[in-house]
TIDOTI-160177 format. One record per residue (C-alpha): residue in three letters; x, y negated, z. Coordinates in nm, 4 decimals. Layout:
BEGIN
  filo        px        py        pz
   Ala         X         Y         Z
...
//
This chain:
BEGIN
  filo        px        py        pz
   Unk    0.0000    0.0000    0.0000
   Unk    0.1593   -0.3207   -0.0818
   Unk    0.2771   -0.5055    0.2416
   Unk    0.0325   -0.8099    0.1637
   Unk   -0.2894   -0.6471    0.0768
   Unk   -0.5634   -0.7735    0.3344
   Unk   -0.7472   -0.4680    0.5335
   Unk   -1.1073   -0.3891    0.5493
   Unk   -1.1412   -0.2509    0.9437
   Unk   -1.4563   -0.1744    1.1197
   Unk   -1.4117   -0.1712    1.4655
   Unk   -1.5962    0.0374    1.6813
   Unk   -1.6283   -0.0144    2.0780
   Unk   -1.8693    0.0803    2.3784
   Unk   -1.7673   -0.3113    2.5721
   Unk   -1.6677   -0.6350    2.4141
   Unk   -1.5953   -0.9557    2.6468
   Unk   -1.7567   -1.1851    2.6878
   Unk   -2.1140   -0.9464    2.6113
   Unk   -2.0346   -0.6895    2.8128
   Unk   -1.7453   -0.4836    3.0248
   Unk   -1.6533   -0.2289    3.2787
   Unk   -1.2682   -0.2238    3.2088
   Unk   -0.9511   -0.3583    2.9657
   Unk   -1.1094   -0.1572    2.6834
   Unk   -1.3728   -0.5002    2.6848
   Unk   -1.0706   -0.7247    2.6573
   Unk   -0.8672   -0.5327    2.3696
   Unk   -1.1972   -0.5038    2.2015
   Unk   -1.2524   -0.9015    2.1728
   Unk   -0.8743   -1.0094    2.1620
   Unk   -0.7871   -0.7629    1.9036
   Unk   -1.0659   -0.7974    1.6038
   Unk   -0.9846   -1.1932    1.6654
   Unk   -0.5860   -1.1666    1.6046
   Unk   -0.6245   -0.9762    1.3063
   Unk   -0.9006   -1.2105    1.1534
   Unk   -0.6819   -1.5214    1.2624
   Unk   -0.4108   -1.2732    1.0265
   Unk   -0.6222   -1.2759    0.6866
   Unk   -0.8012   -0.9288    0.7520
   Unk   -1.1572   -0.8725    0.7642
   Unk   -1.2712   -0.7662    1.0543
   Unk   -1.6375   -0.6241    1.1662
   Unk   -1.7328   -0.4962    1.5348
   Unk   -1.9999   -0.2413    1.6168
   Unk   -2.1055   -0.2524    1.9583
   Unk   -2.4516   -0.1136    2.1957
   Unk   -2.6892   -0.3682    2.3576
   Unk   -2.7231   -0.2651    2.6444
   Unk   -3.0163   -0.4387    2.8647
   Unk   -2.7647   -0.6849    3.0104
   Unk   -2.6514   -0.9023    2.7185
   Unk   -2.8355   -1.1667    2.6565
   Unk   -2.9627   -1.1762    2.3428
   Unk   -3.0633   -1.6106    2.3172
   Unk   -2.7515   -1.6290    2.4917
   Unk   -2.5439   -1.4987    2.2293
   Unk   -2.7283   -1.5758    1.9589
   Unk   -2.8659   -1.2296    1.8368
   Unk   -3.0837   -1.1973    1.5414
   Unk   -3.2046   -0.9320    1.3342
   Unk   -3.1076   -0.8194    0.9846
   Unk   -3.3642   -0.7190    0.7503
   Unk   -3.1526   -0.4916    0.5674
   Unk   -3.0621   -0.3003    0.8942
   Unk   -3.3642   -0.3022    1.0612
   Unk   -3.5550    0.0344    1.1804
   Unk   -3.3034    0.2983    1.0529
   Unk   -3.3506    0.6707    1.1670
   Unk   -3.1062    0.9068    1.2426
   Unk   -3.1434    1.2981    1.4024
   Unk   -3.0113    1.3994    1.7123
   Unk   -3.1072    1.7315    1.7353
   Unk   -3.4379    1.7851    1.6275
   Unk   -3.5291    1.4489    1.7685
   Unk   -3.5704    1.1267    1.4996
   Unk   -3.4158    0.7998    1.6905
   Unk   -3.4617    0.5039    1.5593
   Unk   -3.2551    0.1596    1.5990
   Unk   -3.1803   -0.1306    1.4223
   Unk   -2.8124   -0.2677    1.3911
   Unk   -2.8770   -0.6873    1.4912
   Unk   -2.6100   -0.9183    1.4287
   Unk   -2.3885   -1.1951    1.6087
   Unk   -2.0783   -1.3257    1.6534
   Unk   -1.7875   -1.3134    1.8683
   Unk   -1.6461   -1.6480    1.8934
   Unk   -1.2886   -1.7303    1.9636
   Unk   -1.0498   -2.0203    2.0129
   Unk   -1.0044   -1.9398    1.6315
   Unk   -1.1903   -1.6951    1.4788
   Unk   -1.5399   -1.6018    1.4888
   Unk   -1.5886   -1.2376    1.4329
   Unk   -1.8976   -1.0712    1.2469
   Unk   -2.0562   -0.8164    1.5286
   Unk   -2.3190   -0.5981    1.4899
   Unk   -2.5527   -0.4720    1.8127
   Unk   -2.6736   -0.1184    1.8335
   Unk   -3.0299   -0.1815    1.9276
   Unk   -3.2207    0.1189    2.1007
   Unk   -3.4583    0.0435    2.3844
   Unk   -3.4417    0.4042    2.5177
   Unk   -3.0943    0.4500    2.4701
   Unk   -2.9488    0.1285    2.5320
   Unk   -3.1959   -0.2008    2.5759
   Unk   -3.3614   -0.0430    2.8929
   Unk   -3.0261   -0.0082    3.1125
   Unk   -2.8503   -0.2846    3.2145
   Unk   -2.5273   -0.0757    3.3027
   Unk   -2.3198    0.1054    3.0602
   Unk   -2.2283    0.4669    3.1536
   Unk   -2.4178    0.5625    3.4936
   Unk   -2.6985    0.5085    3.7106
   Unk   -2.5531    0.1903    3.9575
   Unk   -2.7599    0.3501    4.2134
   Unk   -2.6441    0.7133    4.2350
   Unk   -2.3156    0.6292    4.0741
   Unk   -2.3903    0.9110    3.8150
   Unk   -2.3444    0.9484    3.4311
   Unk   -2.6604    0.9089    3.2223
   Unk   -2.7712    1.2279    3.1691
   Unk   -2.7977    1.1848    2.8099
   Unk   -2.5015    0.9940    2.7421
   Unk   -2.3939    1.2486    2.4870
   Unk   -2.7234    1.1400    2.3064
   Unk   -2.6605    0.7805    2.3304
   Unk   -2.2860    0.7917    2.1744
   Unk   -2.4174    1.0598    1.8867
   Unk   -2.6009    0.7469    1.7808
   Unk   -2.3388    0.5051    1.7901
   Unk   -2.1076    0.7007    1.5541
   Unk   -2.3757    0.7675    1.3306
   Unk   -2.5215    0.3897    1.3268
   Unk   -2.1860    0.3267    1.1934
   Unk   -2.2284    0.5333    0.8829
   Unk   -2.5730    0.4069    0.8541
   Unk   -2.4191    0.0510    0.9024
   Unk   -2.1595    0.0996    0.5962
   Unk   -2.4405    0.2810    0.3311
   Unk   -2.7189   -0.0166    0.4266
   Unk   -2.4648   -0.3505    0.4153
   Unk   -2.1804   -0.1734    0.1158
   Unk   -1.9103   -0.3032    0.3195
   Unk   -1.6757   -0.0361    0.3046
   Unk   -1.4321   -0.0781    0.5349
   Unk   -1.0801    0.0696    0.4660
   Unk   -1.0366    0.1815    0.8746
   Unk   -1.2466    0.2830    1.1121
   Unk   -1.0566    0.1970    1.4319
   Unk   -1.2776    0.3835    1.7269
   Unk   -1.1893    0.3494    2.0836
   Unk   -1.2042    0.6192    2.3768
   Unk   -1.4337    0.9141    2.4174
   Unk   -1.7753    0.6945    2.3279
   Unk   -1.6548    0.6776    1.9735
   Unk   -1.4495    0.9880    1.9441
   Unk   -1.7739    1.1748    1.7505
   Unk   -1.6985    0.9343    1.4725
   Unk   -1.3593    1.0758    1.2962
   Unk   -1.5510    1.4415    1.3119
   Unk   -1.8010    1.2539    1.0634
   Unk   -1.6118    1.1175    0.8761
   Unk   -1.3941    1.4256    0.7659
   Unk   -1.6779    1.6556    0.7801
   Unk   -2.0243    1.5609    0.7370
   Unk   -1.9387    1.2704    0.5043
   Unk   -1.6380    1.4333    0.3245
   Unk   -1.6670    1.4418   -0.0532
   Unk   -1.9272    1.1097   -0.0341
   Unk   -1.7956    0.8714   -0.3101
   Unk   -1.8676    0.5683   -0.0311
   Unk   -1.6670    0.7205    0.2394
   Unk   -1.3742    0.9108    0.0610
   Unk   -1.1595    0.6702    0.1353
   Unk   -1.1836    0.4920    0.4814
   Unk   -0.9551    0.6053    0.7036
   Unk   -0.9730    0.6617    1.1046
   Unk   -0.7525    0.5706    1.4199
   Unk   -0.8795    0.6595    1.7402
   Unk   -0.7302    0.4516    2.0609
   Unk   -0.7314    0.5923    2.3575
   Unk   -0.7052    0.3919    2.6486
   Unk   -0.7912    0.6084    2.9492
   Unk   -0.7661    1.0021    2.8890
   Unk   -0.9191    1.0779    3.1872
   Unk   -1.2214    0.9933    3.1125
   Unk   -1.3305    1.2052    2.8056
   Unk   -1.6876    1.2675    2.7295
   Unk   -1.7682    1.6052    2.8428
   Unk   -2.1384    1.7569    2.8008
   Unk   -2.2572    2.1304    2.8159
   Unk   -2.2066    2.3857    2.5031
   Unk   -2.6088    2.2719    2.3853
   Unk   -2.5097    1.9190    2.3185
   Unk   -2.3415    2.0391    2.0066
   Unk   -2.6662    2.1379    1.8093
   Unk   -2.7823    1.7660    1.8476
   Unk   -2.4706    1.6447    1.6646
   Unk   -2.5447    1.7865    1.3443
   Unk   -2.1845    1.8407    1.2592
   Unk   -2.0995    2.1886    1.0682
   Unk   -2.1069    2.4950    1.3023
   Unk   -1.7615    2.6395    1.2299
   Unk   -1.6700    2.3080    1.5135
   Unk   -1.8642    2.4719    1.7432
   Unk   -1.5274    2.6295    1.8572
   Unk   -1.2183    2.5475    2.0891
   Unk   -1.0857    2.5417    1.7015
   Unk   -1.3450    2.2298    1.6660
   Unk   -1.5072    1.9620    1.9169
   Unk   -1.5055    2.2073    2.1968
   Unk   -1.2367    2.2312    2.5120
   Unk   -1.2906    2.5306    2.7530
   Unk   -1.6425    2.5863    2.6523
   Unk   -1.7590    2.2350    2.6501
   Unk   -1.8647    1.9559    2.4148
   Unk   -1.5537    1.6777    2.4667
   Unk   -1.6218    1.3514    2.2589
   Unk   -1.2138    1.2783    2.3720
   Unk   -1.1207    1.5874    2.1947
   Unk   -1.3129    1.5639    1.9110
   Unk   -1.1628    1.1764    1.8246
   Unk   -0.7682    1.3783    1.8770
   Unk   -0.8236    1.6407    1.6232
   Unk   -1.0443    1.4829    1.3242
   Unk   -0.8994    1.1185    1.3385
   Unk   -0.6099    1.0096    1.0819
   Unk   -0.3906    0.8713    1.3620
   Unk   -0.3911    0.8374    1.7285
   Unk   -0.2358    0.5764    1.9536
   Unk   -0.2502    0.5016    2.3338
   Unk   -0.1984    0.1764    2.5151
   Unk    0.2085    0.1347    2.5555
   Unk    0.4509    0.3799    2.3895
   Unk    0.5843    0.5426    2.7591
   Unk    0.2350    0.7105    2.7567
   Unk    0.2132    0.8156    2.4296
   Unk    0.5093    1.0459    2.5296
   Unk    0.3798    1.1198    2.8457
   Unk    0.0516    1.2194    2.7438
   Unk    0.1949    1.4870    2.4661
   Unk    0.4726    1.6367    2.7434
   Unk    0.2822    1.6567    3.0983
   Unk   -0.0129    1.8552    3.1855
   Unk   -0.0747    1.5799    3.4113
   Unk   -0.1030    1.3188    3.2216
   Unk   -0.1897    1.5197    2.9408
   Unk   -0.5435    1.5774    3.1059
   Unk   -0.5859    1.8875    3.0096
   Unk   -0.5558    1.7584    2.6193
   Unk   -0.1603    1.8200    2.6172
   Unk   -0.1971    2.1176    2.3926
   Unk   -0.4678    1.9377    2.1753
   Unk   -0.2060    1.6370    2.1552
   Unk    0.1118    1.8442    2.1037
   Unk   -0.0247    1.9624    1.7814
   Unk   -0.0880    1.5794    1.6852
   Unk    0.2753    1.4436    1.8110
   Unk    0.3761    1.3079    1.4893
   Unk    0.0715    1.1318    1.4536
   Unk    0.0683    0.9586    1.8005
   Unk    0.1781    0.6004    1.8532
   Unk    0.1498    0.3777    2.1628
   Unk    0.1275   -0.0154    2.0710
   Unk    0.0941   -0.2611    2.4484
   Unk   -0.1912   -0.4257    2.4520
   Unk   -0.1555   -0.7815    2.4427
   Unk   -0.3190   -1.0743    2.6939
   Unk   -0.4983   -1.4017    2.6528
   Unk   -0.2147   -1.6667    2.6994
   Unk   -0.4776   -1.9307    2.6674
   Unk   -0.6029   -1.7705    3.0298
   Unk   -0.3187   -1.6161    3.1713
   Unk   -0.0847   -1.9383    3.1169
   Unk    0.0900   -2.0963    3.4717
   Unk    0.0843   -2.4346    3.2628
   Unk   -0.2627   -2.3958    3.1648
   Unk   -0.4566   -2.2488    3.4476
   Unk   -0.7153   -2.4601    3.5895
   Unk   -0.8085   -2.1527    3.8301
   Unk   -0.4994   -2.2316    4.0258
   Unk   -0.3900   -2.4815    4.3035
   Unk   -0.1457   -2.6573    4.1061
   Unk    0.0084   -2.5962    3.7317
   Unk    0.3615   -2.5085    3.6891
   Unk    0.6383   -2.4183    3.4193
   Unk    0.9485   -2.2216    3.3835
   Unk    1.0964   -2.5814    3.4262
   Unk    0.9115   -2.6966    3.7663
   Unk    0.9371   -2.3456    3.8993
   Unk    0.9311   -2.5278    4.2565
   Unk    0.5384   -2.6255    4.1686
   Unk    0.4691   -2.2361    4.2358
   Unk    0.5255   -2.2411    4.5797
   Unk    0.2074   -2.4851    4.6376
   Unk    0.0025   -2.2038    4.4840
   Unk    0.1775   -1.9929    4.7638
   Unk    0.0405   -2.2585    5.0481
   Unk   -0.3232   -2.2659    4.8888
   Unk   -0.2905   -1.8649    4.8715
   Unk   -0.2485   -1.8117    5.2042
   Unk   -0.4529   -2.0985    5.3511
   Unk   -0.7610   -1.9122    5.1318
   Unk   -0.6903   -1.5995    5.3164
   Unk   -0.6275   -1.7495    5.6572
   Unk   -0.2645   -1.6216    5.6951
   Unk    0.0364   -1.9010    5.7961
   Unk    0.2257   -1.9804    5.5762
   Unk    0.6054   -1.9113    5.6664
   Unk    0.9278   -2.0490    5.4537
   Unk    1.1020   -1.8200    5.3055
   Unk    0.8665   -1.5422    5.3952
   Unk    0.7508   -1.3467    5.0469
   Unk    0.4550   -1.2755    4.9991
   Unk    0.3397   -0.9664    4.8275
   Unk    0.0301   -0.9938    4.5903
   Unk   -0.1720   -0.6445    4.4689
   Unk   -0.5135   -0.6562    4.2355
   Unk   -0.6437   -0.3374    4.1388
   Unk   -0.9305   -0.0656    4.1576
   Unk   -0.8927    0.1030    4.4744
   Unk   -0.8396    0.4301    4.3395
   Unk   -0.5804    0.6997    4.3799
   Unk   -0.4302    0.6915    4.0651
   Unk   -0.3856    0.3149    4.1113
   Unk   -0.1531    0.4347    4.3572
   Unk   -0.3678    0.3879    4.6910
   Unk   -0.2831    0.7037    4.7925
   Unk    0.0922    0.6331    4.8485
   Unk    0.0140    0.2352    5.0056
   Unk   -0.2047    0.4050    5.2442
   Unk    0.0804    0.6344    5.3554
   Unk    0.3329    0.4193    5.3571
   Unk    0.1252    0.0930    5.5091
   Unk    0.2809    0.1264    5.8831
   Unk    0.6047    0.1287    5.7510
   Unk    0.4954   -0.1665    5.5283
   Unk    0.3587   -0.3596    5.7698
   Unk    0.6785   -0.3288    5.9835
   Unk    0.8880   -0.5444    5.7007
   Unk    0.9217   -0.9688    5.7321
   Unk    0.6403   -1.0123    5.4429
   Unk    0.2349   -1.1055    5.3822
   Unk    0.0558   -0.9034    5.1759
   Unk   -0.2698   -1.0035    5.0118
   Unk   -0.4962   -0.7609    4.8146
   Unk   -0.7996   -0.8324    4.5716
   Unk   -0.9691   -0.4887    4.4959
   Unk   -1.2955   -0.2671    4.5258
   Unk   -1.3028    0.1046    4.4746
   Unk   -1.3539    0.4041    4.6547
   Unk   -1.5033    0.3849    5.0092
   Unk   -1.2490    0.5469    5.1443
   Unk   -0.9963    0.2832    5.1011
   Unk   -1.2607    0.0228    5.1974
   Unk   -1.2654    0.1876    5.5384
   Unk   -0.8749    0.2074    5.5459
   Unk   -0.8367   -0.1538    5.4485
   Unk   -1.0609   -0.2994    5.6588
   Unk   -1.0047   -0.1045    5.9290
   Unk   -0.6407   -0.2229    5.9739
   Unk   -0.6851   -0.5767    5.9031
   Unk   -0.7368   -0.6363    6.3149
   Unk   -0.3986   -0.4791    6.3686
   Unk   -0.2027   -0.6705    6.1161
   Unk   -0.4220   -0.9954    6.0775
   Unk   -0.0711   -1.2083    6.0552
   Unk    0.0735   -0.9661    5.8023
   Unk   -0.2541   -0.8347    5.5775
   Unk   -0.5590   -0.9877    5.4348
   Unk   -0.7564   -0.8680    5.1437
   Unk   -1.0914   -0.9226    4.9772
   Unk   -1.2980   -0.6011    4.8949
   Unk   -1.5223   -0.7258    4.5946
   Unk   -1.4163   -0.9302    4.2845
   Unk   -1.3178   -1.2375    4.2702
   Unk   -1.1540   -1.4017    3.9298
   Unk   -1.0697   -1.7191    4.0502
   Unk   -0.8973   -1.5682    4.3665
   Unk   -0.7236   -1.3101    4.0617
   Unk   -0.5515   -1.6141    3.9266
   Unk   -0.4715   -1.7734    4.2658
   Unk   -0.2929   -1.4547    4.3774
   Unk   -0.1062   -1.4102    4.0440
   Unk    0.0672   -1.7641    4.0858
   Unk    0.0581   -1.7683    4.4709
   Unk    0.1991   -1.4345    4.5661
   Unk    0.6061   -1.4102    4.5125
   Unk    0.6006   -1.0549    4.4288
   Unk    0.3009   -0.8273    4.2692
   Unk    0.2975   -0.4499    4.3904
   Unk    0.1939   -0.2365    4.0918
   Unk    0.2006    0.1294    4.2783
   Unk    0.0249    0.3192    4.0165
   Unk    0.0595    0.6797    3.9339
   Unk   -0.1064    0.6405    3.5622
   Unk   -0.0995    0.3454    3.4006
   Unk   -0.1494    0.3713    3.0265
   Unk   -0.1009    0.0166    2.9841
   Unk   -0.1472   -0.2344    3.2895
   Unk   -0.2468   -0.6126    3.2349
   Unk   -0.1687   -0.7468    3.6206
   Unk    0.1934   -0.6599    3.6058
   Unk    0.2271   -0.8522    3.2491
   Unk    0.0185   -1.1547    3.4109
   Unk    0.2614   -1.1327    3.7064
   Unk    0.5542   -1.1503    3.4692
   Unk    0.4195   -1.4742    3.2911
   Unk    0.3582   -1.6135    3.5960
   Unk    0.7171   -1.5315    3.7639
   Unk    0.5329   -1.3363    4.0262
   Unk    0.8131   -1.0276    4.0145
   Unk    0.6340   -0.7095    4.0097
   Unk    0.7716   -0.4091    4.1950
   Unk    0.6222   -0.1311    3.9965
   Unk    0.6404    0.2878    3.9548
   Unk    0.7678    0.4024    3.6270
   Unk    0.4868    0.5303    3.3905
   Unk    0.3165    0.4311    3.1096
   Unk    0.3219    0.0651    3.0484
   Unk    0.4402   -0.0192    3.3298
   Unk    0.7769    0.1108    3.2107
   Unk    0.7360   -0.0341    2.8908
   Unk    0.7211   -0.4091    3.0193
   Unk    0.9263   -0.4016    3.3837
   Unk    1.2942   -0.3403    3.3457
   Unk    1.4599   -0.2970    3.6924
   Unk    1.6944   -0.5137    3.8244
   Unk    2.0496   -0.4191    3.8139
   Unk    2.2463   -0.6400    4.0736
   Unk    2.6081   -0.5538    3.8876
   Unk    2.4951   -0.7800    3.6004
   Unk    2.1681   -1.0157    3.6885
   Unk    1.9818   -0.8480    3.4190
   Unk    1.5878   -0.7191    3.4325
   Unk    1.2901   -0.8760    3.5224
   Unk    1.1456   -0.6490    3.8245
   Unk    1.2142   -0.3549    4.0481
   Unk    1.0668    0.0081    3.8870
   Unk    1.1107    0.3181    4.1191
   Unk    1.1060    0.6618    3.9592
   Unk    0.9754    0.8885    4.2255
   Unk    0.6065    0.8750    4.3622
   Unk    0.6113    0.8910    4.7089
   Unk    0.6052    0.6398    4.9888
   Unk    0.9718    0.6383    5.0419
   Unk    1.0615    0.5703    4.6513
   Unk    0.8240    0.2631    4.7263
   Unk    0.9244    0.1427    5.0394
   Unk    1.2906    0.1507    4.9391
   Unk    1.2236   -0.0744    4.6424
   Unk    1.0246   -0.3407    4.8225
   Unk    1.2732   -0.3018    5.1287
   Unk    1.5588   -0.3973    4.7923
   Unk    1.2953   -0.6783    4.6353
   Unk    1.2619   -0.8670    4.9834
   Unk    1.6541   -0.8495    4.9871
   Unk    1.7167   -1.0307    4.6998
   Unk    1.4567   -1.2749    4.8035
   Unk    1.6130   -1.3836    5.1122
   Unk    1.9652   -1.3395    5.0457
   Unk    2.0005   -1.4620    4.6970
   Unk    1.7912   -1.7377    4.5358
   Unk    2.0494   -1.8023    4.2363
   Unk    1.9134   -1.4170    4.1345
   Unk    1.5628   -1.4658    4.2272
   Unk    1.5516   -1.7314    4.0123
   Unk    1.6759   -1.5464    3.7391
   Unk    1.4368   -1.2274    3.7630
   Unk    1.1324   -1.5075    3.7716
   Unk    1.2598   -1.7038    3.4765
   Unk    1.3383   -1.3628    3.2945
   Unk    0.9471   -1.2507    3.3439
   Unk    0.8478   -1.5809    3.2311
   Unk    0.9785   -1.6215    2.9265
   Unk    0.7816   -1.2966    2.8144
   Unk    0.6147   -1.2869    2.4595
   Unk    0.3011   -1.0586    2.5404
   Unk    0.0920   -1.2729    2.2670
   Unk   -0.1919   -1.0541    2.1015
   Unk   -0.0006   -1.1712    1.8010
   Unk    0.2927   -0.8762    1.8277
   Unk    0.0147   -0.6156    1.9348
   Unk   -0.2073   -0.6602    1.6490
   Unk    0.0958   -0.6744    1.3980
   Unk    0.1523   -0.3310    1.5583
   Unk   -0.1833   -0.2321    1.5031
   Unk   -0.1600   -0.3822    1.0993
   Unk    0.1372   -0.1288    1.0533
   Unk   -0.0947    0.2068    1.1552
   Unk   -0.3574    0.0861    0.9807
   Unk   -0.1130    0.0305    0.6641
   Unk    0.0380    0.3808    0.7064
   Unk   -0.3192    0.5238    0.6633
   Unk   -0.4776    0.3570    0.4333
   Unk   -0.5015    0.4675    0.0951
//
């Protein structure tokens, strides 16, 4: 394909910000499409809407062409309509089309499971059966053919087994092309043996051969064998992911047989929000030049959370989803010990009860040391990026990570374990030379992590000239969309015909 030929690519999602979003997959899906429009290529996003978008809000109006189309799941006749909108950037404004299915999608205002009971949607194998095949319905109503379909995670992972199977041969899809992103493997889209009869899709993939993975249907599966190429969120996890059962998710052996056709591109974040000389969600602005502004976001951090504030005391910043694989379980270990070192820690998180308990049950203990709020809060995120002088990134699977990149733009030094892209943005300080832009420890377990802060806190105190250095190297980071989605260009260009 020549190097300047402009790409066709659909784009195909379960959460785009600012609509909708449960995770980082909402962010890549609206800072993505926009980059590569901004580049020249035309871009179009498919997305549900669900109950909670609002549809005057944003704009939403129907499309005669794609109104009332009918598609079979199972023996059951569904039908939708596909209404458009737009997303609209600092830039671009990107053509986006809305699933529209009251059963399916209109009546629930969450996106995956009951908010009540915490569980999956029952028929959530129904629900993404009829996004991937709105999309085919989508390209034979408008004649848009797009040359790649770029679907993301298990809710679009029906769509590549389409593509090659039940629309192979089809003069309007011989073509296009498919990339499936993964961004989370763990979570993968598994329903019993009898969801396969409602896909529709040829019964030789009724197999461990096919869609299926120890006797189940798994959507996850199904987008790793059928697609044209895979990627994940940084490049250390695509390795990981094809060479640890851990990480691997049970997939490994699925993914081993892919290798060559796995790539991992970093996702990218907004500099226009995530920007220390920008940020009007901070106490005061600051630059790689007036590095001494920071420490007034340090004073308004603390004062927020009720903690003194102590020269030449660091304080240690964590944002996150209170989860084990966050790395929760190690902190919670390792938090006596912690609490016996000269620092504040401040933490911005909600998650699993358990750590809820934990958390606020040793706040009375350590109420000059710890403070933390158990909910959301953006404007506190920001305040705690630029306030806190180091950012503890524990995790034990990260395919990507946004709050250690933040951190890095912000000269917050992050103290991270090495996986995924984590490893891909946080080199480790080597004292010999004055080179890297964080401290990374290999091993997960408490002592790995304590001995790395215990190192962090060292330079801190005992040698500014350094400090300075590992800030300034973090903040001259490039972590721009722009890089990402010329990344992204280069898959799409390998594929396409």
């Amino acid at each position: 394909m020549p190097p300047s030929k402009k790409l066709k690519i659909l784009f195909v999602t379960s959460e785009v910000v600012p609509f909708v979003k449960t995770g980082g997959l909402a962010d890549v899906s609206s800072a993505l499409p926009q980059k590569l429009l901004e580049m020249g290529h035309q871009i179009r996003i498919v997305v549900p809407k669900y109950g909670a978008i609002d549809e005057r809000k944003f704009k939403i109006h129907e499309v005669v062409r794609l109104k009332d189309l009918s598609a079979n799941i199972g023996d059951k006749e569904v039908i939708f309509s596909l209404r458009s909108s737009f997303l609209v950037g600092q830039k671009a404004r990107v053509q986006l089309y809305f699933l529209d299915n009251e059963e399916y999608f209109g009546s629930r205002h969450s996106l995956y499971a009951d908010p009540i009971s915490g569980k999956d949607f029952k028929d959530n194998d129904e629900r993404f059966i009829l996004l991937a095949k709105s999309v085919f319905e989508l390209i034979n109503k408008l004649g848009w053919v797009p040359d790649i379909i770029h679907c993301n995670d298990w809710q679009c992972g029906l769509i590549p087994a389409y593509l090659k199977n039940e629309f192979a041969g089809q003069e309007l899809f011989e073509n296009i092309k498919s990339i499936f992103t993964v961004h989370n493997l763990l979570y993968q889209g598994v329903f019993a043996k009898s969801t396969f009869a409602k896909t529709g899709l040829p019964a030789e993939l009724n197999s461990d051969e096919g869609i299926l993975h120890k006797g189940k249907v798994n959507f996850m599966k199904s987008g790793l064998v059928f697609a044209d190429l895979i990627n994940t969120v940084s490049e250390t996890h695509a390795g990981e992911i094809c060479k640890d059962d851990n990480y691997g998710a049970g997939l490994k052996d699925t993914l081993v047989k892919r290798k060559k056709d796995v790539y991992g591109i970093i996702n990218g974040i907004d500099t226009s929000i995530w920007n220390p000389e920008k940020d009007k969600k901070i106490a005061k602005k600051y630059s790689i030049k007036k590095i001494e502004d920071k420490e007034e976001n340090k004073k308004a951090l603390l004062d927020k959370f009720g903690l003194d504030y102590k020269e030449g005391v660091p304080v240690i910043g964590m944002i996150g989803r209170l989860f084990d694989t966050k790395g929760f379980d190690v902190l919670q270990k390792g938090f006596k010990e912690l609490m016996k070192l000269d620092i504040q820690l401040v933490l911005l998180g909600t998650g699993d009860k358990k750590y809820h308990k934990f958390f606020e049950s040793t706040l009375m203990d350590n109420d000059e040391k710890f403070a933390c709020y158990l909910g959301f809060d953006d404007e506190l995120a920001h305040l705690i990026e630029a306030g806190s002088d180091m950012f503890l990134m524990p995790s034990r699977y990260e395919p990507c990570g946004l709050n250690q990149m933040y951190s890095l733009v912000y000269g917050t030094v992050p103290i991270v374990h090495k996986t995924g892209g984590l490893a891909d943005t946080v080199e480790n300080f080597i004292d010999k030379d004055g080179t890297g832009n964080g401290f990374v420890f290999s091993k997960y377990d408490v002592a790995s992590m304590i001995k790395e802060i215990k190192r962090a806190i060292k330079v801190y105190t005992t040698d500014k000239k350094s400090w300075q250095k590992i800030m300034k190297t973090g903040m001259k980071s490039d972590f721009s969309w722009l890089n990402s989605a010329k990344s992204y260009v280069e898959l799409y260009k390998k594929i396409a015909s």
